[in-house]
N, C-alpha and C positions, 0 to 999 in steps of 0.2 A: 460558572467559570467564564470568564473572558477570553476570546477568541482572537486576538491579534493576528491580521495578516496583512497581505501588500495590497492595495487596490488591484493590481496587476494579475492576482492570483491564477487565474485562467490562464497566463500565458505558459504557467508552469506545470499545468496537468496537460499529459498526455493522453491525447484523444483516443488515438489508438488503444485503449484501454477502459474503454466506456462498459463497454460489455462487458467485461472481466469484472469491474466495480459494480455493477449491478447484479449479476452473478453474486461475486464475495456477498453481497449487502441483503441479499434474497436468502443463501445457502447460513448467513450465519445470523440472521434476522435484526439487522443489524437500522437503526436509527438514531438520528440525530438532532438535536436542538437548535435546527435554523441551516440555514445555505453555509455560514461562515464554521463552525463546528463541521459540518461534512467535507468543506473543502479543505480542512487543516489533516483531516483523519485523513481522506483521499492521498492527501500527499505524502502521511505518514507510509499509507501502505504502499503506494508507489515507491519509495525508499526501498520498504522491507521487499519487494517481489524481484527489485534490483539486485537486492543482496544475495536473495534465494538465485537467483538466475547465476549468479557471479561465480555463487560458492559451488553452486552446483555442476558449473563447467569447470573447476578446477578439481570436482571429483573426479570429471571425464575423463582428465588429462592424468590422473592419477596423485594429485598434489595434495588431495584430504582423502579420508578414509569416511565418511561418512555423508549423508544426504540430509538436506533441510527442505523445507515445505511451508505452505502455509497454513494458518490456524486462524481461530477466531481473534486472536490478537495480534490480526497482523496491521491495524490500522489506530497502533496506538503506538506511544515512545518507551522504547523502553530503558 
């Protein structure tokens, strides 16, 4: 598969988030085929742990009835 991304790509991962990726990448044994493939996945799950954050403060507030989390497929499109 072909990996299309921006030269740029770095400036769009968040750092603060390093340890947490290597965690996921450790806990769900997770590799990749080359630097470009992990930074496309990286950002996929950066999306998905936004979404997880988002939905799950509007549980707080009482606006869903339910909780999300993440999985082994949280760094793929779904």
């Amino acid at each position: 598969m072909s990996w299309e991304i921006p030269d740029d790509v770095l400036s769009h991962v968040t750092a603060e988030l390093d340890l947490d990726w290597i965690v996921y990448k450790k806990v769900h044994n997770k590799t990749f085929d080359g630097v470009k493939e992990e930074m496309v996945r990286r950002l996929y799950w950066e999306d998905t742990l936004r979404f997880i954050r988002e939905h799950n403060l509007r549980y707080d507030r009482g606006e869903v009835t339910y909780t999300v989390g993440e999985n082994q497929f949280a760094d793929m499109v779904g």
